[in-house]
KOLVEXTOR-812310 format. One line per 10 residues: number of its first residue (from 1); their letters; for each residue x, y, z of N, C-alpha, C. Coordinates in steps of 0.02 Angstrom, whole numbers, plus 50000, padded with zeros to 5 digits. Layout:
REM residues N
NUM = A = X/Y/Z/X/Y/Z/X/Y/Z; ...
This chain:
REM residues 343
1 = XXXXXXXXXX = 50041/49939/50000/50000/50000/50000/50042/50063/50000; 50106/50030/50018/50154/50120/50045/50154/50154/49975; 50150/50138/49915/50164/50152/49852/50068/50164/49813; 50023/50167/49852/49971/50149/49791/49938/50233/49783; 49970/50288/49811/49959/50360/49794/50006/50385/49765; 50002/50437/49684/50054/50450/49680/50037/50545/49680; 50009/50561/49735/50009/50627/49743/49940/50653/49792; 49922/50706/49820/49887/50744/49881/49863/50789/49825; 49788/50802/49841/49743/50861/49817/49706/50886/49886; 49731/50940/49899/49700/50993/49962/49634/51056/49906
11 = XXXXXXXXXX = 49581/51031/49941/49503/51040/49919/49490/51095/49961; 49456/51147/49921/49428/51181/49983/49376/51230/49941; 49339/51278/49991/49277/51325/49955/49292/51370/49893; 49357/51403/49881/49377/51447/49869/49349/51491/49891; 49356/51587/49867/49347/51643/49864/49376/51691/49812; 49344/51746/49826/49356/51801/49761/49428/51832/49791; 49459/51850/49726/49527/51884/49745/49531/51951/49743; 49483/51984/49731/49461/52073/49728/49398/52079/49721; 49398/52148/49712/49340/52147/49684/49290/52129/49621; 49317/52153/49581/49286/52113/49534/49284/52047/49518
21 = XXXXXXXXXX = 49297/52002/49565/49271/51933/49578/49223/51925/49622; 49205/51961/49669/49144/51945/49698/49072/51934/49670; 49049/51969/49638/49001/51947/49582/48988/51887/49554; 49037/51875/49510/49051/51797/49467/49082/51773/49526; 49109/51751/49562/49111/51689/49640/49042/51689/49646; 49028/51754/49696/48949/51738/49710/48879/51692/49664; 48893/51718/49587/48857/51662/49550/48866/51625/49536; 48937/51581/49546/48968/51525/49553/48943/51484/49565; 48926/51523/49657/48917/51491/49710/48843/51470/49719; 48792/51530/49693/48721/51498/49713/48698/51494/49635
31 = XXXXXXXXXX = 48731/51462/49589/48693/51467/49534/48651/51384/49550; 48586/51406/49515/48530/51346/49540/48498/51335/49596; 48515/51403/49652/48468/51407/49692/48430/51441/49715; 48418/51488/49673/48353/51535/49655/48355/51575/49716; 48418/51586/49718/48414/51650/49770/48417/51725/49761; 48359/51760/49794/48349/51832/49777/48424/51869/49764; 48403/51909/49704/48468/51965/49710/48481/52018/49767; 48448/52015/49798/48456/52051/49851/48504/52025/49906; 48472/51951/49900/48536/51923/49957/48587/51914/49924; 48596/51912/49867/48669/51903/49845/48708/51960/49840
41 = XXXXXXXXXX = 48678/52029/49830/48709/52072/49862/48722/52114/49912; 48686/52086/49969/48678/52085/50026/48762/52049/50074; 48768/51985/50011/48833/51944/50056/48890/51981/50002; 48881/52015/49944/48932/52055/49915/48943/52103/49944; 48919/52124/49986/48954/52199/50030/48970/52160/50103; 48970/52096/50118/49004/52071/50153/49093/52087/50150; 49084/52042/50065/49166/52053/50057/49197/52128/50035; 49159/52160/50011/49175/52232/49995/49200/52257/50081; 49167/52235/50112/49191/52268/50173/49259/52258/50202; 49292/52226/50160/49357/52187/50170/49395/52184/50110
51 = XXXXXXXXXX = 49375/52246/50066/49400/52245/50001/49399/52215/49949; 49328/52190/49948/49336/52121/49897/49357/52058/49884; 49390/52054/49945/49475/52006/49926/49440/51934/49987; 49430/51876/49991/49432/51829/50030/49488/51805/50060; 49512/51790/50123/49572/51770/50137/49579/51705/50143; 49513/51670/50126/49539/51590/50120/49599/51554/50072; 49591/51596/50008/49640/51593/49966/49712/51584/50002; 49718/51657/50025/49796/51662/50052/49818/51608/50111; 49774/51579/50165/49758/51532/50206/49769/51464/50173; 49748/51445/50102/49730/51391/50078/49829/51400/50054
61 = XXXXXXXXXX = 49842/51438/50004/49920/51447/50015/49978/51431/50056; 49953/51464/50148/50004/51444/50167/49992/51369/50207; 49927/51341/50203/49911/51266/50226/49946/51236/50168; 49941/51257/50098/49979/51212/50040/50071/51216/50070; 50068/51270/50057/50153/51264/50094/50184/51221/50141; 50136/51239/50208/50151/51199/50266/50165/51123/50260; 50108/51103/50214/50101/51018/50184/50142/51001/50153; 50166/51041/50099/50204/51011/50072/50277/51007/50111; 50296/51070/50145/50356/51033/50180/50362/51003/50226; 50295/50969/50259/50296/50926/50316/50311/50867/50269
71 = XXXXXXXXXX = 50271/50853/50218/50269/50800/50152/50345/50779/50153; 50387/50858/50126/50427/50824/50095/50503/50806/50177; 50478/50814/50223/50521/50809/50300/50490/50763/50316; 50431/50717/50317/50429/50662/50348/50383/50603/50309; 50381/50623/50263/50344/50575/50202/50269/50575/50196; 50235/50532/50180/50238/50494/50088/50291/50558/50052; 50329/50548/50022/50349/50615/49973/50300/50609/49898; 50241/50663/49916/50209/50660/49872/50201/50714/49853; 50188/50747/49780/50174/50819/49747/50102/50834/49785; 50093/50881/49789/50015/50934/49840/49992/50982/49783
81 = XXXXXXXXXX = 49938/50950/49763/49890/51000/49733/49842/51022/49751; 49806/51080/49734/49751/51122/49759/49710/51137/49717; 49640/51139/49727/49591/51161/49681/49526/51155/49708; 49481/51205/49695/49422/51233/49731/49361/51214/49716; 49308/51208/49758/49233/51220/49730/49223/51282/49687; 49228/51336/49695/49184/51378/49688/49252/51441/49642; 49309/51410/49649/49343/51499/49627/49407/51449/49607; 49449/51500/49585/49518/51465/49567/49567/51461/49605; 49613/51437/49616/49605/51378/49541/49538/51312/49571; 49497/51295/49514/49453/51268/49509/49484/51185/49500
91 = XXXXXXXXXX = 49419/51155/49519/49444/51077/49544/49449/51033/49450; 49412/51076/49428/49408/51040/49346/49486/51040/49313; 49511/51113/49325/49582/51135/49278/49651/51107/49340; 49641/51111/49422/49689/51071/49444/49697/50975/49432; 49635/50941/49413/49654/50883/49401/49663/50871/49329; 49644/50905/49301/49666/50894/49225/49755/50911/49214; 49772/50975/49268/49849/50979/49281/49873/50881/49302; 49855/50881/49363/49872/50816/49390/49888/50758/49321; 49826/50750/49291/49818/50715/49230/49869/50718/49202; 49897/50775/49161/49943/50803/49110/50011/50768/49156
101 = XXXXXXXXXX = 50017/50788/49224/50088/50758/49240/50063/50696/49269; 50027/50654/49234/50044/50569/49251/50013/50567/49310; 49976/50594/49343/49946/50539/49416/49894/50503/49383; 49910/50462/49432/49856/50401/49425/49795/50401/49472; 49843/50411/49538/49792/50392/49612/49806/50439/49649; 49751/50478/49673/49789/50530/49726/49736/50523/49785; 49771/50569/49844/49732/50561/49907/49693/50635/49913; 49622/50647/49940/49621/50728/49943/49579/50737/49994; 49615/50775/50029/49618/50811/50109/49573/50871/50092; 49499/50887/50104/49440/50931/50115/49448/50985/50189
111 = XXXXXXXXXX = 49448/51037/50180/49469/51062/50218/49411/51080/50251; 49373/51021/50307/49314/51012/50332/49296/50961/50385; 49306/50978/50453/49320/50934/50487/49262/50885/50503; 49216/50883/50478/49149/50872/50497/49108/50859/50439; 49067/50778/50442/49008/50745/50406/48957/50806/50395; 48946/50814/50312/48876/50833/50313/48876/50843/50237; 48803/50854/50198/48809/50867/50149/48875/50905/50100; 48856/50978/50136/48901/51014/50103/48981/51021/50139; 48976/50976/50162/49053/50978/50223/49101/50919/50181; 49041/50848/50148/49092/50795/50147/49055/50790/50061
121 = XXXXXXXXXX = 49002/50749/50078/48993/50724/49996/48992/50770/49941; 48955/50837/49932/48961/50860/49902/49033/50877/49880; 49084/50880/49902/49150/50879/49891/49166/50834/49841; 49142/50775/49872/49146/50695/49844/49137/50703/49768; 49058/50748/49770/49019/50773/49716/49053/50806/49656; 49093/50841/49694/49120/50888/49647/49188/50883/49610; 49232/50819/49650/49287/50799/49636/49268/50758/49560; 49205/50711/49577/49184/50657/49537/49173/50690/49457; 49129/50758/49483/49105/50795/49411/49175/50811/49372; 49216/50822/49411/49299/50901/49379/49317/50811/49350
131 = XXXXXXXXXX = 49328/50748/49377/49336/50706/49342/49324/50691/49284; 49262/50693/49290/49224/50673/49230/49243/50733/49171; 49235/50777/49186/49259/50840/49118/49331/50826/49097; 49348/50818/49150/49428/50807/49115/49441/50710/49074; 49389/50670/49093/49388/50610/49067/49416/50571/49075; 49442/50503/49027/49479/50429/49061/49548/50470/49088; 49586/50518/49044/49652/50515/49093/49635/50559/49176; 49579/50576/49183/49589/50575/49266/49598/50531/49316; 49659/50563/49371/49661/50505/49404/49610/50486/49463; 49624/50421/49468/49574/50406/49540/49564/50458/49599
141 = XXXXXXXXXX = 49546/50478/49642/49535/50528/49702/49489/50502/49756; 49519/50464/49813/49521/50475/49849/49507/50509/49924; 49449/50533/49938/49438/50586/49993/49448/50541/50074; 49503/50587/50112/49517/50556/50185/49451/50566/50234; 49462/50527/50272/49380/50536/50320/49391/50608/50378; 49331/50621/50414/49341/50669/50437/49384/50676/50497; 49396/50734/50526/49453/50740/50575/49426/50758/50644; 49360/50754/50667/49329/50825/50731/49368/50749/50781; 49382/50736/50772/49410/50679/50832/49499/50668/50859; 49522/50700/50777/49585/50670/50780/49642/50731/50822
151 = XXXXXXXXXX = 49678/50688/50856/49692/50733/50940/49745/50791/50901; 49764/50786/50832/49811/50837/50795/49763/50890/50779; 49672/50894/50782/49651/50952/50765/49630/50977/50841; 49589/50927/50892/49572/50936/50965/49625/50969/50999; 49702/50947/50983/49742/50974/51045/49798/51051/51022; 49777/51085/50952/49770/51139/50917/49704/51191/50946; 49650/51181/50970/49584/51196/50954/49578/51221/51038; 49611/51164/51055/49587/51177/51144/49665/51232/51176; 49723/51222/51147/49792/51282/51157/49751/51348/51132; 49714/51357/51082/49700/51406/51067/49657/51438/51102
161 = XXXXXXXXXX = 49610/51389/51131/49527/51425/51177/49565/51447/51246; 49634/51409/51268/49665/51420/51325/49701/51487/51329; 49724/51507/51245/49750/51556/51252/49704/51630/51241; 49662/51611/51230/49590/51648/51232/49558/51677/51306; 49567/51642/51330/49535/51631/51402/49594/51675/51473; 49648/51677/51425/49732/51689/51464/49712/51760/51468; 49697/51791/51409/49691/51880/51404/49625/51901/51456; 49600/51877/51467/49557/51880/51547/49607/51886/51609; 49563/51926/51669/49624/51935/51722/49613/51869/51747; 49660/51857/51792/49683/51777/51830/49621/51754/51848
171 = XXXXXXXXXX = 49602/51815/51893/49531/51806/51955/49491/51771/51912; 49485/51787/51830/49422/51773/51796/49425/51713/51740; 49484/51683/51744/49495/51635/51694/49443/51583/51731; 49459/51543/51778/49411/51483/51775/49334/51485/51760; 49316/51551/51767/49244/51556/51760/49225/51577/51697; 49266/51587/51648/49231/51638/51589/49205/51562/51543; 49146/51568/51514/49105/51534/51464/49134/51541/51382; 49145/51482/51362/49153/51485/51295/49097/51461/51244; 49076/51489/51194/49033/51487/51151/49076/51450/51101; 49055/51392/51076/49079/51351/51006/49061/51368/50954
181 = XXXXXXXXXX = 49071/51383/50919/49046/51394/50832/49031/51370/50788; 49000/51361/50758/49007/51309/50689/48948/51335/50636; 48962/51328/50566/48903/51341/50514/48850/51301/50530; 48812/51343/50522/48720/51315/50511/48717/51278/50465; 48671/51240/50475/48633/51198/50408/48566/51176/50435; 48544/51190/50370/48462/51149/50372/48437/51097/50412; 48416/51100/50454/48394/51048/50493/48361/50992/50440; 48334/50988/50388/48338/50933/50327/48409/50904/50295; 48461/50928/50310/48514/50897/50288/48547/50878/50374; 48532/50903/50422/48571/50896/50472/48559/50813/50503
191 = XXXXXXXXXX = 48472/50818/50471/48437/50755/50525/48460/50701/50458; 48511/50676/50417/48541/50650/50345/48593/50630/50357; 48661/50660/50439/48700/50634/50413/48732/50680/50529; 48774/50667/50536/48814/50660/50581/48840/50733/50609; 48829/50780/50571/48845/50840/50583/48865/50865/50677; 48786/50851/50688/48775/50894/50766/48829/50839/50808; 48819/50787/50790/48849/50755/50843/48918/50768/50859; 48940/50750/50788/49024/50760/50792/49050/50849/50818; 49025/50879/50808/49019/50947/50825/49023/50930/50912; 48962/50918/50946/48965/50906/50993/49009/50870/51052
201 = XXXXXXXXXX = 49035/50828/51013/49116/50778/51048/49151/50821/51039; 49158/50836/50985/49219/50903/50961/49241/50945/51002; 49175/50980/51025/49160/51018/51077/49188/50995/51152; 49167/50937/51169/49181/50915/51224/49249/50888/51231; 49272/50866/51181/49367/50854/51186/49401/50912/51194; 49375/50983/51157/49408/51044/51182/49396/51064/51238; 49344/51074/51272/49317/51104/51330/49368/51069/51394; 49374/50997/51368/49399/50934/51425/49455/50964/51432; 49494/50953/51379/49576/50976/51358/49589/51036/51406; 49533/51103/51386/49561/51180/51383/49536/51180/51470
211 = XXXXXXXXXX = 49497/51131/51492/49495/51155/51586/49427/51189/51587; 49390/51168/51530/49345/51242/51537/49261/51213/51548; 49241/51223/51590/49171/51184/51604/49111/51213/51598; 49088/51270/51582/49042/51304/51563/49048/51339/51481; 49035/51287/51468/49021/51276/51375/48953/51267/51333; 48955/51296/51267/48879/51280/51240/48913/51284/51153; 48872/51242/51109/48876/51233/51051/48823/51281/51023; 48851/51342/50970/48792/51399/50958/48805/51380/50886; 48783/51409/50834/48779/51410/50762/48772/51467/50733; 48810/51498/50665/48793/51546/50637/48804/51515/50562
221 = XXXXXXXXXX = 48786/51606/50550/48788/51611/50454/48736/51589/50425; 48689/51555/50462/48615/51561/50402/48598/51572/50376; 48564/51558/50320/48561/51605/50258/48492/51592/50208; 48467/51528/50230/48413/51514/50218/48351/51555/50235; 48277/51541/50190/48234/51581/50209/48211/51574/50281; 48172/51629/50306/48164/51619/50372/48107/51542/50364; 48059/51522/50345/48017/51463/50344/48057/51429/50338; 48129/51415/50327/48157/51333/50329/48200/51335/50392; 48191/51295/50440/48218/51258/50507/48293/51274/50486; 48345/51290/50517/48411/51288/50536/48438/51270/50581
231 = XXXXXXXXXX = 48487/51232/50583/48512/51227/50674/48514/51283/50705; 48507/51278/50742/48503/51328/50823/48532/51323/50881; 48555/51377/50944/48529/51432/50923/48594/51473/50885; 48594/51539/50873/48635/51558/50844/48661/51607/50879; 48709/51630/50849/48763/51661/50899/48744/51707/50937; 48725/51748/50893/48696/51828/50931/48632/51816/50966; 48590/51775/50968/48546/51759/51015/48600/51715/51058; 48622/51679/51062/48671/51654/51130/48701/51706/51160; 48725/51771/51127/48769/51811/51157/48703/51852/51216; 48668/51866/51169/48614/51900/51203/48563/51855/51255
241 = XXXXXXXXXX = 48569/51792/51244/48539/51765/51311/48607/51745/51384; 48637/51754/51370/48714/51745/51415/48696/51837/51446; 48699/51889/51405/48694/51944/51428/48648/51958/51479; 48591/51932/51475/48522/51937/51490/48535/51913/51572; 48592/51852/51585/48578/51823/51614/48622/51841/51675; 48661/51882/51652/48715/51929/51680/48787/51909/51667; 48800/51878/51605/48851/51856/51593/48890/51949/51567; 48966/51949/51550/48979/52001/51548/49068/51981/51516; 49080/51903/51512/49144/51907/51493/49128/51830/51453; 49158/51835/51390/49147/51771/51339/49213/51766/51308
251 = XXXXXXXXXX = 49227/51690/51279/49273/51681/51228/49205/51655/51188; 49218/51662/51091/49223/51649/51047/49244/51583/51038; 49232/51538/51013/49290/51480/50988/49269/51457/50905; 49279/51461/50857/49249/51457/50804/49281/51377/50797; 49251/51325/50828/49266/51250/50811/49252/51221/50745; 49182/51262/50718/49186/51232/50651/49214/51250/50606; 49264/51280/50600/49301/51298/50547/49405/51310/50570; 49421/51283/50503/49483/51262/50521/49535/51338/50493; 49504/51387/50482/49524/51461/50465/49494/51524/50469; 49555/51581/50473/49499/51630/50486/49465/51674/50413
261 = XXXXXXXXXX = 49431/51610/50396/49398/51652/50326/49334/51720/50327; 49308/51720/50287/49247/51770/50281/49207/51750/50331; 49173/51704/50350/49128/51692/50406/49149/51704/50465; 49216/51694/50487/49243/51710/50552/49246/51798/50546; 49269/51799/50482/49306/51885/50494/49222/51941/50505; 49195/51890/50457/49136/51950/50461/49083/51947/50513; 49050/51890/50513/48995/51845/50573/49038/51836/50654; 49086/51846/50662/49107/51852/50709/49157/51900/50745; 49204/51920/50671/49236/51953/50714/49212/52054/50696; 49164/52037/50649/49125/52102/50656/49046/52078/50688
271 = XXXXXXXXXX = 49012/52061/50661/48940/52068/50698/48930/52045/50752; 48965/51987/50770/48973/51962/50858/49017/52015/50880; 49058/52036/50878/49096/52082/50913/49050/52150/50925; 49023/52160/50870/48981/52228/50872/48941/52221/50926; 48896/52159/50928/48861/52166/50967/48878/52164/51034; 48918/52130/51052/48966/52117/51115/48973/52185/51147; 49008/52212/51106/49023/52283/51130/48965/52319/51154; 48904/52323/51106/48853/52349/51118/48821/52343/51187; 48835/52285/51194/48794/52247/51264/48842/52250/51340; 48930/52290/51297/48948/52295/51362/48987/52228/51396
281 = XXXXXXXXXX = 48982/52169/51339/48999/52091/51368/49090/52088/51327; 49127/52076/51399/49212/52073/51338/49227/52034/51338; 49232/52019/51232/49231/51973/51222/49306/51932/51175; 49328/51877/51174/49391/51867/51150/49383/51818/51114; 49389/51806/51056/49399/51755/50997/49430/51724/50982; 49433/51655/50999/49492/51603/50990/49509/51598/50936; 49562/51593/50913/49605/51571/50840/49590/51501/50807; 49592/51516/50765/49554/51430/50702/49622/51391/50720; 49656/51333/50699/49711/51305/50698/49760/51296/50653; 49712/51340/50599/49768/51374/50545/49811/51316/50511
291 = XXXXXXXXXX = 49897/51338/50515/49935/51310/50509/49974/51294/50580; 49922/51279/50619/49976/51229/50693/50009/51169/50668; 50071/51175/50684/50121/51129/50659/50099/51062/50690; 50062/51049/50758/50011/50991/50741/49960/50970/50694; 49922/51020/50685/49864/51014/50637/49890/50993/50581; 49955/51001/50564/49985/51015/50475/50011/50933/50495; 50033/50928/50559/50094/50839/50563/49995/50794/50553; 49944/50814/50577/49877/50779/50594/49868/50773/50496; 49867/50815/50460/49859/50799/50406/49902/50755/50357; 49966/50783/50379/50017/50698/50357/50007/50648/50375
301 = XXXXXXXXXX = 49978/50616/50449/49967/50590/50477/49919/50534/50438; 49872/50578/50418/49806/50564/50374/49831/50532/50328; 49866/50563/50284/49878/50541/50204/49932/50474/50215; 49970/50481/50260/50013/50421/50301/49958/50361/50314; 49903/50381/50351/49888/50318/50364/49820/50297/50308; 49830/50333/50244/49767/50294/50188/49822/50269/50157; 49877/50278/50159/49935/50280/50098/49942/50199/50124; 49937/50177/50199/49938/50101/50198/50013/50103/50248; 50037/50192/50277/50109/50191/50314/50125/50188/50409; 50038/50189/50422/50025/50193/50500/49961/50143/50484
311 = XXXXXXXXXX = 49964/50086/50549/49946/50042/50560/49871/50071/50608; 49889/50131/50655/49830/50151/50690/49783/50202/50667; 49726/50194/50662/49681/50264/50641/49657/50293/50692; 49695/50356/50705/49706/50415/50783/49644/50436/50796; 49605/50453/50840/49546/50451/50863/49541/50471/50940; 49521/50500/50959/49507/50495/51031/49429/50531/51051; 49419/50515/51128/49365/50533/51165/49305/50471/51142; 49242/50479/51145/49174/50429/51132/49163/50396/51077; 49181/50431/51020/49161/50415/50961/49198/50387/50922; 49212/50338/50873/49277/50321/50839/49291/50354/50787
321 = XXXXXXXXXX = 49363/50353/50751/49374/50374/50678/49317/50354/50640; 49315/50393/50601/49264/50397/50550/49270/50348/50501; 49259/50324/50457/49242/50282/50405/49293/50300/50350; 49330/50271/50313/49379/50299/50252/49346/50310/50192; 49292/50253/50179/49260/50244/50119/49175/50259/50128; 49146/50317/50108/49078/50328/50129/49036/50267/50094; 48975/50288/50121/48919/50236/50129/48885/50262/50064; 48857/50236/50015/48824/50252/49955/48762/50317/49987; 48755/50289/50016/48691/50327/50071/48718/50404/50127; 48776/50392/50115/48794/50430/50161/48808/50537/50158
331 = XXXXXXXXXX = 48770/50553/50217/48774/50627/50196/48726/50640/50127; 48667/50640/50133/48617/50641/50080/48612/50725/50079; 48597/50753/50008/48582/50803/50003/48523/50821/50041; 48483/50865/50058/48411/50897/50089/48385/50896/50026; 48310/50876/50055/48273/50869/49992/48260/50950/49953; 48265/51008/49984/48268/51067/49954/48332/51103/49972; 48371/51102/49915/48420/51140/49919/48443/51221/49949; 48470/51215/50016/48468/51311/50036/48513/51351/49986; 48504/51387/50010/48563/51449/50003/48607/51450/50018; 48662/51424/50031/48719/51429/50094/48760/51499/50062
341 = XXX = 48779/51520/50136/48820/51608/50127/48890/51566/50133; 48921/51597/50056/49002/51589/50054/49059/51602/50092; 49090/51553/50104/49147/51561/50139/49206/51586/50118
């Protein structure tokens, strides 16, 4: 098996690189789901507010970097390619690259720690289609199972909520409450596939780790119409029922997401913050895990142990590693497709 990959594809949402990509991303992104122009330019002055520019890109860059020289310092020594859902470089023109230089079989690492429609299969989805356009010389692909378990993203996740919690005075560290984060989804795709749960362990391996015992799992970025169910509750109603209650000092922890892209920068670290302030509650935002030189050894780790080069699949707390090879059934689309707001 040590030999049956001959190369890594790192998957992810993309984003616009100025301005004049926000537009065409944005219709990229919801073409086919009949969403008002209003909301689409409603989430275009999202990124205008930040110059147009998404920083997942530059993020997705230095995670490619990091990989590859962990790759090439502790093995498989394999070439790392990149290519996107939604923006460039696009998943159709990076495997047709792959193609052109001879791969056959590659492994590809989704930058998504967590089961769910648009978290795992649809990925699956989209690898399968950029296949198909590019035809017989594409190579095989591969997608690694998810990570909310594996102690290289948990023990990144929980240093960070600790160091979150540090910028509080002494007197107030054991007591301050951390709020978890994670994207919404449809409660029709949620009740389909594993989402809440793994979220929830997730949650509880950090909280365990970071010392911290007054914890709650909140949700943002919704984007669906108000008549369709979303997970709940969401942030700014958590912030505001914590306020209510006489709370007055919070960390942030954005668990569902492994960067600080548009959803963190904007949904949290402007409109949760805004409101925070408003209400008088001080508040501190834990750091994603980025490029933690664990998180980056947790993803070698990965491609190490599909490649057939580690005998154990790393796992910890209640739940086990996840599955390598999904279930035909598995992570079903919602029978009505939302809106989801771009990352």
């Amino acid at each position: 098996m040590a030999d049956s990959y001959d190369a890594v594809l790192l998957v992810s949402f993309g984003g616009p690189d100025g301005p004049d990509d926000v537009m065409p991303f944005l219709e990229n992104v919801l073409r086919g789901r009949h969403v008002p122009r209003e909301r689409m330019l409603e989430v275009a002055e999202h990124y205008q507010h930040f110059g147009g520019k998404s920083p997942i890109n530059e993020q997705n860059l230095a995670l490619l970097a990091a990989l590859r020289e962990e790759l090439d310092r502790r093995g498989p020594h394999l070439p790392v390619y990149w290519g996107n859902r939604n923006w460039h470089p696009l998943l159709t023109d990076t495997i047709r690259e792959m193609a052109d230089a001879g791969v056959k079989r590659a492994i590809a690492f989704v930058t998504s720690a967590y089961s769910s429609y648009s978290g795992c299969r649809q990925y699956r989805e989209n690898i399968a289609a950029a296949c198909a356009a590019v035809g017989e010389r594409a190579p095989q692909i591969d997608k690694i199972r998810v990570f909310f378990n594996h102690p290289g993203f948990v023990g990144p996740m929980a240093d960070n909520v600790k160091r979150a919690i540090g910028r509080f005075p002494e007197s107030d560290r054991a007591t301050v409450p951390v709020l978890f984060t994670a994207h919404s989804i449809p409660t029709s795709m949620a009740d389909g596939c594993r989402y809440g749960v793994q979220l929830e362990e997730a949650c509880r391996l950090v909280a365990e780790r970071a010392g911290v015992t007054d914890w709650k799992l909140v949700y943002q970025s919704r984007s669906g119409p108000p008549t369709q169910p979303w997970l709940e509750p969401d942030i700014c109603d958590a912030i505001r029922d914590r306020h209510a209650h006489g709370g007055r000092q919070l960390v942030i922890a954005p668990i569902g997401f492994i960067s600080d892209h548009m959803e963190v920068l904007y949904d949290l670290d402007t409109e949760a913050a805004d409101l925070c302030r408003e209400l008088g509650v001080e508040m501190v935002r834990a750091a994603t895990v980025g490029t933690d030189p664990a998180f980056i050894g947790m993803v070698r780790d990965l491609i190490a142990e599909r490649n057939g080069m580690l005998s154990e699949r790393m796992a910890i707390g209640r739940l086990p590693a996840n599955h390598d090879v999904c279930p035909l059934d598995c992570c079903p689309a919602p029978a009505a497709r939302p809106a989801g707001r771009p990352a």
